[in-house]
C-alpha positions as CSV (number, residue, x, y, z in Angstrom):
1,X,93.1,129.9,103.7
2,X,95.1,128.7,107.1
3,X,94.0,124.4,107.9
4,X,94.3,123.2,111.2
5,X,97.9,123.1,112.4
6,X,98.0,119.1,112.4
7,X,96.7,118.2,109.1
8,X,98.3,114.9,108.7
9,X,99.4,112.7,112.1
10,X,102.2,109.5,111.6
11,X,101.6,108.8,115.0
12,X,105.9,108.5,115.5
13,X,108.3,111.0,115.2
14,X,110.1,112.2,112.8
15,X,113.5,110.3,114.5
16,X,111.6,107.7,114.6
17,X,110.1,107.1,110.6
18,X,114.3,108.0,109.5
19,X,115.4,105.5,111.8
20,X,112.9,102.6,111.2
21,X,111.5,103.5,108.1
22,X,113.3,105.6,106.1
23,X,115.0,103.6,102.5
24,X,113.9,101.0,104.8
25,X,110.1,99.6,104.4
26,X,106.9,100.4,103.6
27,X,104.9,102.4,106.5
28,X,100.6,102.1,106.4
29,X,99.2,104.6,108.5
30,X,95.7,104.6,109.2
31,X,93.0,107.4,109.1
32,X,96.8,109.8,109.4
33,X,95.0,112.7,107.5
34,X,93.1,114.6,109.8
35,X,91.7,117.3,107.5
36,X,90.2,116.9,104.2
37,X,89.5,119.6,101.6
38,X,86.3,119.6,99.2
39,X,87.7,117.3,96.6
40,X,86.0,118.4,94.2
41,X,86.7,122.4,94.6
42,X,90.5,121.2,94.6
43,X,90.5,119.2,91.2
44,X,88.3,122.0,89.7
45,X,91.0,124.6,90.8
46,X,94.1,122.7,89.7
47,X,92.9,121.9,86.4
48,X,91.4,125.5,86.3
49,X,95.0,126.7,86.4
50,X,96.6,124.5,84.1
51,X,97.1,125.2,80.1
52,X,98.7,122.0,78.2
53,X,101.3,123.8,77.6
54,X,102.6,123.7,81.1
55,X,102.4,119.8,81.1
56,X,101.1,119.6,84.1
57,X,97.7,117.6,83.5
58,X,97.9,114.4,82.0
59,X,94.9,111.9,81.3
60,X,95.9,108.2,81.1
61,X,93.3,105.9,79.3
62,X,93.7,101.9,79.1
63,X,97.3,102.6,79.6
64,X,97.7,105.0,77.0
65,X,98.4,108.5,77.5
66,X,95.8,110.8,75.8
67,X,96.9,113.6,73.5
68,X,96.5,117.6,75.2
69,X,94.4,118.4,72.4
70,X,91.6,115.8,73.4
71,X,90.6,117.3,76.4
72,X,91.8,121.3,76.0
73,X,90.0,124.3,74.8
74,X,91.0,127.2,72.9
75,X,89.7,130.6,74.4
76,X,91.2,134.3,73.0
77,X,92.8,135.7,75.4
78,X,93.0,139.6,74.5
79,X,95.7,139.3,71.4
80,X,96.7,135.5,72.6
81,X,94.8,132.3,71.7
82,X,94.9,130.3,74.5
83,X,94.2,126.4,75.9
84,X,92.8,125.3,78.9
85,X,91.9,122.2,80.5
86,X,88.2,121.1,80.1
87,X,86.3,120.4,83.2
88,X,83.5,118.5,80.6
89,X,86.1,116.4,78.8
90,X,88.0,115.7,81.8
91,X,84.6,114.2,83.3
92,X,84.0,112.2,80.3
93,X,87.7,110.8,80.3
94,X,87.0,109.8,83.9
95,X,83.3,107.7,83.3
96,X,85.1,105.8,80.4
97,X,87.9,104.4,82.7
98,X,91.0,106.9,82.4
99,X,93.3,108.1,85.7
100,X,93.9,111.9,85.4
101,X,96.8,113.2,86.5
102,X,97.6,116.9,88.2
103,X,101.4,117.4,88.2
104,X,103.0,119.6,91.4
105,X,99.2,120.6,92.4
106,X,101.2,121.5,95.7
107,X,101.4,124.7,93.2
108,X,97.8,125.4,92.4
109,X,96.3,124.7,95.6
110,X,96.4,126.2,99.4
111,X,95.7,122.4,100.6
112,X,98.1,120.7,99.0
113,X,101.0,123.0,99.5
114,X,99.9,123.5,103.2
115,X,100.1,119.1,103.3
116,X,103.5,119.2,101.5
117,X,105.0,121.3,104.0
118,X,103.9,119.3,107.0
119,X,105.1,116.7,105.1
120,X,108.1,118.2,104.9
121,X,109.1,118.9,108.1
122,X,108.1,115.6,109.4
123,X,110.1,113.6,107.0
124,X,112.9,116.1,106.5
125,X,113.2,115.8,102.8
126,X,112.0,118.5,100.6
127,X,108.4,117.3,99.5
128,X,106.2,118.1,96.3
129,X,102.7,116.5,95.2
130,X,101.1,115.0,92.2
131,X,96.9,114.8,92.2
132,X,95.4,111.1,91.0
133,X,91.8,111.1,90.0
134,X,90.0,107.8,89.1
135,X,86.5,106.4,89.1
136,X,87.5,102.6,87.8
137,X,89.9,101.6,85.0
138,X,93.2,100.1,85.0
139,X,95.4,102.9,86.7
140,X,97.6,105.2,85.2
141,X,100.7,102.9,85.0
142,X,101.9,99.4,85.7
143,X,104.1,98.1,88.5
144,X,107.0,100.6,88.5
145,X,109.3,102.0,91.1
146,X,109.6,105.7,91.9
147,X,113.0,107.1,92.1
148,X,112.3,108.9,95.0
149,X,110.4,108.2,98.1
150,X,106.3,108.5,98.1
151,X,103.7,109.4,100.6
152,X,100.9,108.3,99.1
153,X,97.9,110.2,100.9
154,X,94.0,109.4,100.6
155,X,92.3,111.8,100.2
156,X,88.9,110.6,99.1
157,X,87.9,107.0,97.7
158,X,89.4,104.1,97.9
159,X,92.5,102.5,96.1
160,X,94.1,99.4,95.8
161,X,98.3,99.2,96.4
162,X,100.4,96.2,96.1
163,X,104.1,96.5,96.9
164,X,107.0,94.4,96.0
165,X,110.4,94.5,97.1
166,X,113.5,96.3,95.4
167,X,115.3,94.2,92.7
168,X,116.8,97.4,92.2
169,X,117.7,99.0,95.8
170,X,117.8,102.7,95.6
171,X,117.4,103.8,92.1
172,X,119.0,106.9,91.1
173,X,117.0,109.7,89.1
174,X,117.9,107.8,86.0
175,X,117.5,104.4,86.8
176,X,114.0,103.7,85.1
177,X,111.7,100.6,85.7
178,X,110.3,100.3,82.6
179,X,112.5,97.6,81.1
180,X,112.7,95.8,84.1
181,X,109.4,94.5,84.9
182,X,110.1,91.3,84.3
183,X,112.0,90.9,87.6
184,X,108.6,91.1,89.6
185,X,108.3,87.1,90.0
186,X,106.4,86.5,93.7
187,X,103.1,87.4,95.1
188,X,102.9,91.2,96.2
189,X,104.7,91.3,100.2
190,X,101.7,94.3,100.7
191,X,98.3,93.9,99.0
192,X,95.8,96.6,100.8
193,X,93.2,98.8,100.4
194,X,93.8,102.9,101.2
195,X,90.7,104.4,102.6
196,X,90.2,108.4,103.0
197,X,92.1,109.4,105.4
198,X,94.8,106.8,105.1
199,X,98.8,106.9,104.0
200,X,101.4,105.0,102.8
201,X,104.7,105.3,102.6
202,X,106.9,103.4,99.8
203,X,110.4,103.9,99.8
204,X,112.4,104.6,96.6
205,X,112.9,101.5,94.3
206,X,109.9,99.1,96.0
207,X,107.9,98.0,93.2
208,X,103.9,98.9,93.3
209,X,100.9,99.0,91.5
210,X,98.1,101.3,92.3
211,X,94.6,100.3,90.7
212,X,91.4,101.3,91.3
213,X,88.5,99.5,92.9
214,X,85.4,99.6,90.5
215,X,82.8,101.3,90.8
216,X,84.8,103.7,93.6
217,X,85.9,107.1,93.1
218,X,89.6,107.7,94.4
219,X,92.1,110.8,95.0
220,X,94.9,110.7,96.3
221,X,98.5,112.6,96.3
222,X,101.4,111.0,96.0
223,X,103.3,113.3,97.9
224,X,107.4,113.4,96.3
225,X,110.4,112.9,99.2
226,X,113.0,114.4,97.7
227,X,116.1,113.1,99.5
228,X,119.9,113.9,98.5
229,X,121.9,111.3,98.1
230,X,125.3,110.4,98.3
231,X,126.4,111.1,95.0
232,X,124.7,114.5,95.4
233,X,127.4,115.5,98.2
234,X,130.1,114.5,95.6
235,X,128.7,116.3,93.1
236,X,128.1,119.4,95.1
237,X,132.0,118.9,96.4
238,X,133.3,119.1,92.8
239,X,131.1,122.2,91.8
240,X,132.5,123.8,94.6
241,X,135.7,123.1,96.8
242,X,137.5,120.1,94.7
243,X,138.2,122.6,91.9
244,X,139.9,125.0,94.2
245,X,142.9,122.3,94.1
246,X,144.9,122.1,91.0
247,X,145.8,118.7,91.5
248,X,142.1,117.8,90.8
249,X,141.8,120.5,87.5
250,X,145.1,118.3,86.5
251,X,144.1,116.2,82.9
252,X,142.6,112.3,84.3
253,X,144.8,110.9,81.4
254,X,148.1,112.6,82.4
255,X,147.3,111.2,86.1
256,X,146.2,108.1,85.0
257,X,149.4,107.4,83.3
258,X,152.1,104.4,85.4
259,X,154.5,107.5,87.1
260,X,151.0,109.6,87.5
261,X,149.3,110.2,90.7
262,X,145.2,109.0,90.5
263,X,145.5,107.8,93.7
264,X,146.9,111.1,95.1
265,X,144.5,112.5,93.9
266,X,141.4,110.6,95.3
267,X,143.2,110.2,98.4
268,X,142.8,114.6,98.3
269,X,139.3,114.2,97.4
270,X,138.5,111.4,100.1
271,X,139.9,113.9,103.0
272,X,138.2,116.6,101.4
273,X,134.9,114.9,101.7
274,X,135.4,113.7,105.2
275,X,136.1,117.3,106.4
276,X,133.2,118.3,108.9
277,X,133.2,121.7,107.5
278,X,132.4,119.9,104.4
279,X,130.2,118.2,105.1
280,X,128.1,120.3,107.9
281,X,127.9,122.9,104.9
282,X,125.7,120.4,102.8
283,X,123.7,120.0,105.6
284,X,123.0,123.5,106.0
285,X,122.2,123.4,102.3
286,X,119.6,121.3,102.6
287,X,118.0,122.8,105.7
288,X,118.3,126.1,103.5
289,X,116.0,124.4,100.8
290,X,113.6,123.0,103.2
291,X,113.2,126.3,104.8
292,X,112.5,127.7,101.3
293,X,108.3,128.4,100.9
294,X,107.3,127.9,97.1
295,X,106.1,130.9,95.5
296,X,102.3,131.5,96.4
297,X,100.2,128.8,94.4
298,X,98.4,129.7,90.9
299,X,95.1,130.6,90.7
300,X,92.5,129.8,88.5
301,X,92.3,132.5,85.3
């Protein structure tokens, strides 16, 4: 199924969001997306095409996560026994408070891989989704930060967001929150309300909390910017064109020594690195991935 061309409008450009907002600060967008899909059909689908054992379903219930056995079913399937997600234990999960989670449902769904990649080319960065499904409850986590950017995208209900900011700018892939809540010490610097249609954008390492509102059912995607980072370059350098000098395969400790020569050595690498060959290839690499179309979503067995 094709959607409209324009399914989700910033209302700025894309030179515009890197430039202003980009690792910057939060950006609130109202009513951005401009087509909606039957909520309800989507969840059904991506849950439909989810066993446990592809981890991509998750229920979260009074801030525990609840066990893949508690709302599968086992079903034969020719010589195979099977487990699939239950639609009637998923529902029951969801009256008694819990926050289910679809992991990548850009994957299992036309709509959401059609969002991601508008997404995509607007913001530049390669861009996956995760589904969020409450009725009431306490969320599915606590204040965190993401290590990569968000979107966060409406797409039915209402949720509550409050934002903080980083104590921790720009957190690497391996630089967790969890230990480090205790640095959240001041009153929220954004405390709003997303309606359908709305989105947010929170920058990587901006603490938030997103809680539902009682009594109101909320989806919503948080839609993954995937952004390279510095280190990334470096680390792409020494896979490929630092080890074709055999000053750099030398032994660190022998070149570390008094008479050695480190700093011959990162003085190499530094001019390697600053090379516009270099670093124009990188580039290309990452246009290359945003080019790339995932492989056709999963349907439902």
């Amino acid at each position: 199924m094709k959607y409209e061309k324009k399914m989700i409008d910033f209302g700025i450009s894309s030179n515009e969001f890197r430039s202003q907002y980009h690792e910057k600060k939060p950006f609130l967008v109202r009513s951005a997306i401009k087509t909606m899909p039957d909520t309800t059909a989507e969840i059904c689908q991506a849950l439909c095409a989810s066993e446990h054992s592809d981890g991509r379903v998750n229920v979260f219930l009074k801030g525990l996560l609840i066990p893949y056995g508690m709302f599968t079913e086992t079903y034969q399937d020719v010589s195979e026994c099977r487990s699939i997600v239950s639609i009637q234990r998923i529902e029951e999960y969801l009256e008694q408070g819990a926050t289910v989670a679809i992991n990548r449902i850009d994957r299992n769904t036309e709509y959401a891989k059609q969002l991601c990649d508008q997404i995509k080319m607007f913001s530049r960065e390669v861009s996956t989704a995760n589904c969020y499904v409450a009725t009431s409850g306490e969320g599915s986590f606590g204040a965190h930060w993401d290590t990569h950017d968000v979107i966060a995208a409406q797409i039915d209900g209402s949720k509550r967001w409050q934002l903080w900011s980083p104590t921790h700018p720009l957190p690497a892939p391996n630089q967790r929150s969890k230990a480090r809540r205790g640095e959240i010490t001041n009153a929220p610097e954004l405390d709003i309300e997303l309606h359908k249609g709305d989105a947010l954008y929170v920058p990587r390492g901006w603490w938030h909390f997103a809680s539902p509102i009682d009594g109101k059912r909320t989806v919503h995607y948080a839609v993954g910017l995937h952004t390279p980072m510095v280190t990334d370059y470096i680390s792409w350098l020494t896979e490929t064109v630092l080890l074709e000098h055999a000053e750099l395969r030398s032994a660190f400790a022998r070149m570390a020594q008094k008479d050695g020569h480190l700093g011959e050595c990162l003085e190499l690498t530094r001019s390697i690195a600053m090379r516009a060959e270099n670093i124009e290839a990188f580039k290309d690499r990452h246009e290359a991935l945003l080019k790339k179309r995932e492989r056709t979503f999963q349907k439902p067995l």
